[in-house]
N, C-alpha and C positions, 0 to 999 in steps of 0.2 A: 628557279634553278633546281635539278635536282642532284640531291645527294648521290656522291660516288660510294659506290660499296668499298668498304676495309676487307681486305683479308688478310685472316691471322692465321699465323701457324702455331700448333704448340708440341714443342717437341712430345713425343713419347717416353716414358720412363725407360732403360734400359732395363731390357727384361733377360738379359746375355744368361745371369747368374741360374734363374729359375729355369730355363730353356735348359740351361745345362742338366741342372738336378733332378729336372723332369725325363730326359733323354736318358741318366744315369739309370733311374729307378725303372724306366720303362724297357731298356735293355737286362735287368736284371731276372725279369720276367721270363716266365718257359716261353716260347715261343704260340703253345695254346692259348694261354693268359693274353700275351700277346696279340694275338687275331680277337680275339674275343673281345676285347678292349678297343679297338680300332673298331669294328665290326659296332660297337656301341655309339662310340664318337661318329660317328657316320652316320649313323640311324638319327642319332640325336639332332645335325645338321640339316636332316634331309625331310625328316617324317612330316607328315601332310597336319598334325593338328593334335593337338589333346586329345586320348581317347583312344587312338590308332594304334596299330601295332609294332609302329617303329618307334611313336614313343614309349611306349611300354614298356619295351626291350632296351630302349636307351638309358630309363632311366633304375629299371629292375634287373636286366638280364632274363627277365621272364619273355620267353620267342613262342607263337604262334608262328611257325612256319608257313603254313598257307597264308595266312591272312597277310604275314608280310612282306610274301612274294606277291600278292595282287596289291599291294600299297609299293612297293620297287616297281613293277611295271604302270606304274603311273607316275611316277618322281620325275616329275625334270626340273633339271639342272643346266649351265651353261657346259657348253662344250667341254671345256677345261676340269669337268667336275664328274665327267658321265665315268670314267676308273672310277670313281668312288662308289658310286652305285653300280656297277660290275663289281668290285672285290664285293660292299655288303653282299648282293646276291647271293656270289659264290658260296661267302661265306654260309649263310641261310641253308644253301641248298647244300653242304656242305655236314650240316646238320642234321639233314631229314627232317623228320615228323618229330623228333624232340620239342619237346616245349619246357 
C-alpha cells in the first residue's frame, strides 16, 4: 500500500504592518531616489549570477552601463515580468555612460 501524501498549509505571518511602513518610507523618497531604488530591486531580481553587472549594481549602486545593457538584453523572464526589465533598461539608459 502506498502512502497518501499530506498536504499542509501554513499560514504566512501578516506582514500588512511592514508593507505599510515600507510603502510610507519609500513614498517619502524624491522621486530620483525612488527610480534608483526600484531600478536596484530589479537588477537584484533579475541578474544572471555573482560577478555580473546587475548584481553589482544591485547590491552597490555602482552601474557599468554597457555592460549592463548587454546583461538586460539577455534576461529573461516570464511574460508577466518583461516591464521590469523595460523600466531597468530605461532606467540604465536613462543614465548614460555614468558609472
Amino acid at each position: 500500500m502506498t502512502p497518501t501524501p499530506t498536504l499542509t498549509r501554513v499560514a504566512a505571518p501578516d506582514e500588512s504592518d511592514r508593507a505599510r511602513d515600507t510603502i510610507e518610507i519609500w513614498l517619502a523618497l524624491d522621486p530620483e531616489a525612488q527610480n534608483e531604488q526600484l531600478a536596484r530591486l530589479i537588477a537584484a531580481a533579475v541578474h544572471p549570477g555573482p560577478g555580473s553587472a546587475l548584481e553589482r549594481f544591485a547590491a552597490t549602486g555602482c552601474l557599468k552601463a554597457q555592460d549592463a545593457l548587454d546583461e538586460i538584453n539577455d534576461v529573461r523572464v516570464p511574460l508577466e515580468r518583461e516591464g521590469w526589465v523595460d523600466a531597468l533598461g530605461r532606467h540604465v539608459l536613462s543614465l548614460g555612460g555614468r558609472s
